[in-house]
C-alpha positions as CSV (number, residue, x, y, z in Angstrom):
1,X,-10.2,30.1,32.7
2,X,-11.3,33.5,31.8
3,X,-9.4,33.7,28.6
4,X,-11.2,30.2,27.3
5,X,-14.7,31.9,28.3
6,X,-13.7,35.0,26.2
7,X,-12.5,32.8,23.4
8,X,-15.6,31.0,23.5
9,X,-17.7,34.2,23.0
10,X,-16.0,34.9,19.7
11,X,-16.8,32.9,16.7
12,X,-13.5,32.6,15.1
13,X,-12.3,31.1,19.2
14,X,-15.4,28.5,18.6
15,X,-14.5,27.1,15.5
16,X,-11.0,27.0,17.0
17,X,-12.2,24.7,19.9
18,X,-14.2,22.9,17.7
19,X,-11.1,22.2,15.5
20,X,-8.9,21.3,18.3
21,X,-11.4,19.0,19.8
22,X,-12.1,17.2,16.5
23,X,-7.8,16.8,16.6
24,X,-7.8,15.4,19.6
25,X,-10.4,13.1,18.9
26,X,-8.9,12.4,15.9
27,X,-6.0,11.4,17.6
28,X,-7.6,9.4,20.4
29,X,-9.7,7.6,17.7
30,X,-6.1,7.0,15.4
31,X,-4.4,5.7,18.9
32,X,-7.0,3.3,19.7
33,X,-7.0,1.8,16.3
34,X,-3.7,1.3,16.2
35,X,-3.2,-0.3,20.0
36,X,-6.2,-2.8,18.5
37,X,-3.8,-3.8,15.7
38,X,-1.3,-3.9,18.0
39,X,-3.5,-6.3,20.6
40,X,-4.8,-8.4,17.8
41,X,-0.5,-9.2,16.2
42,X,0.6,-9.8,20.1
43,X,-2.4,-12.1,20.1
44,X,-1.0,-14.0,17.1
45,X,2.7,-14.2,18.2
46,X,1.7,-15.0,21.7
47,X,-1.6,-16.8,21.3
48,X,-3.6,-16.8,25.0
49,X,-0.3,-17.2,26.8
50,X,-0.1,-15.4,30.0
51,X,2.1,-15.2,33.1
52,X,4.7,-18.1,33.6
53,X,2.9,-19.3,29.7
54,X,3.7,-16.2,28.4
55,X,7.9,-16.4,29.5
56,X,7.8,-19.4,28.0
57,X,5.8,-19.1,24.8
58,X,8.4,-15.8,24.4
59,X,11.7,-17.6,25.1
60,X,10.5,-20.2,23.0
61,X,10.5,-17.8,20.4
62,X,13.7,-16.1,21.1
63,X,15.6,-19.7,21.0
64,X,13.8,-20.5,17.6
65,X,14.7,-16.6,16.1
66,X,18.1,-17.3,17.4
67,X,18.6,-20.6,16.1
68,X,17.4,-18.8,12.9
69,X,20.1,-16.4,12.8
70,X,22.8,-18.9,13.5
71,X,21.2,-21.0,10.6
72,X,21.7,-17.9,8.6
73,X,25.7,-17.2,9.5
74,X,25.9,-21.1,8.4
75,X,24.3,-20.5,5.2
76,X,26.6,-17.0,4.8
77,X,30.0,-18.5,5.7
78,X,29.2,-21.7,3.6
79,X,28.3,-19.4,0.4
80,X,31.2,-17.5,1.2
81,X,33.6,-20.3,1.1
82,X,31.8,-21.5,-2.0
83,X,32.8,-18.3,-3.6
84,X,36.5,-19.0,-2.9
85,X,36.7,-22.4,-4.2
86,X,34.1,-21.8,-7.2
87,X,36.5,-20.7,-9.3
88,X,37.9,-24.1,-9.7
89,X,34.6,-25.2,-10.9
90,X,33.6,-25.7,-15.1
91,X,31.5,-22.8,-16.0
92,X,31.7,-23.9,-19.6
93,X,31.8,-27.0,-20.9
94,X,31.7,-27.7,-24.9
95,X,32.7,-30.3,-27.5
96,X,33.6,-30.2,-31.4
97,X,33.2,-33.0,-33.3
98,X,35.3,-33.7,-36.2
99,X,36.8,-36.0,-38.9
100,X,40.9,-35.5,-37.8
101,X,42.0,-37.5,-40.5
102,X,41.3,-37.6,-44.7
103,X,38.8,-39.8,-45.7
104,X,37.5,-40.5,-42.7
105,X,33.5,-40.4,-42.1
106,X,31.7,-40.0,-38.6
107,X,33.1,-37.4,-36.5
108,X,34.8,-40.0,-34.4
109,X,37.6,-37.4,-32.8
110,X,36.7,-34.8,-30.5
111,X,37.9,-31.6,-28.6
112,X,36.3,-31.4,-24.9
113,X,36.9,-27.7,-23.4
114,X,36.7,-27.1,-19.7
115,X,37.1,-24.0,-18.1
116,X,36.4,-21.8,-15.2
117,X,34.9,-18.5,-15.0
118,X,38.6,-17.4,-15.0
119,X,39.0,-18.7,-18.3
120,X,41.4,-20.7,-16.9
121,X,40.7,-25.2,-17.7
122,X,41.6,-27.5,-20.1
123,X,41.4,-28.8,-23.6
124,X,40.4,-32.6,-23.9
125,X,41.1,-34.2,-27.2
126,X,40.7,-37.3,-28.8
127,X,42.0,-38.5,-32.2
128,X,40.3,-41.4,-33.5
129,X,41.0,-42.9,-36.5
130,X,41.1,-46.9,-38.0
131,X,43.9,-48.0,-36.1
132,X,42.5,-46.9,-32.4
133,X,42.7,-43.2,-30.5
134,X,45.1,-40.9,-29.3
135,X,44.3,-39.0,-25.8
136,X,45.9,-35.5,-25.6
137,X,45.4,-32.6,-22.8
138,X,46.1,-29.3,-23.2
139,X,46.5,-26.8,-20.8
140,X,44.6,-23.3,-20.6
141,X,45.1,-20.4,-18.7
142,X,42.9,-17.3,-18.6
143,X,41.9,-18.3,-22.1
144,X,45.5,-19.0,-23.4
145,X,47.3,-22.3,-24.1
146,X,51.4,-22.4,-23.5
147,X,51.1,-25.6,-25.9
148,X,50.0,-25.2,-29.7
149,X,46.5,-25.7,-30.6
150,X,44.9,-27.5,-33.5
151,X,42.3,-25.8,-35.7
152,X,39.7,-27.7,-34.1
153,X,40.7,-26.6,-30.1
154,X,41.3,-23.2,-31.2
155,X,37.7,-23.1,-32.5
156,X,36.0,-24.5,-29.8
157,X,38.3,-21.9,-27.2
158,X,37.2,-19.1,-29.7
159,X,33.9,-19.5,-29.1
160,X,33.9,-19.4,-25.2
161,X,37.2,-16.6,-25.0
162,X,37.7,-13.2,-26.5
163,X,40.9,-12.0,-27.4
């Protein structure tokens, strides 16, 4: 006690006091404005719930948060699997037209390509001419064919595959 009484007689000690008092009040003042905040977001989560209201407002709201989170593992493992199998799906999809045969008008024939993000799909194509159409499918495998291609299918690939 003596020591504070002969810090207090010097006026570097009262400003020092002074300092550390404004601190702490500082401090008290920063703690009670953040317990408010505090008070005021527990009154929104839990609303006026108290005693046996308040268990069961708060493991009404654990069940929901964990039916969230198994909601969310769904969702995961379902996107996961879909990233398994979506390499079977058509990423790009594109058609030529064309006359296949002289003298013909109207782009009747066709060249449909398919493929995955793999590069891997097929070649659809159609020859049409006066007499009726011929079907033909063509294989393609990370942007290759192991069958010949016509002008017409090469184009169409060219445009979706770099060599």
């Amino acid at each position: 006690m003596a020591f504070l009484q002969q810090l207090y007689m010097t006026d570097g000690g009262r400003i020092g006091i002074a300092v550390a008092v404004l601190i702490a009040f500082s401090l008290g003042l920063a703690g009670l404005v953040i317990s408010a905040g505090n008070h005021r977001l527990l009154r929104r989560v839990f609303g006026e719930a108290q005693g046996q209201q308040f268990q069961e407002h708060l493991a009404a709201i654990l069940r929901t948060f964990e039916d969230h989170a198994l909601m969310e593992r769904e969702v995961r493992d379902s996107l996961a699997s879909l990233e398994k199998t979506s390499h079977g799906f058509f990423d790009t999809v594109d058609i030529e037209h064309y006359d296949a045969f002289p003298g013909q008008a109207g782009k009747f024939s066709f060249s449909l390509l398919m493929l995955n993000r793999n590069g891997s799909g097929v070649i659809l194509t159609s020859l049409t001419n006066t007499q009726g159409s011929k079907v033909y499918v063509k294989r393609i495998e990370g942007g290759k064919s192991d069958t010949a291609l016509s002008r017409e299918e090469q184009d169409v690939l060219s445009r979706h595959v770099r060599s």
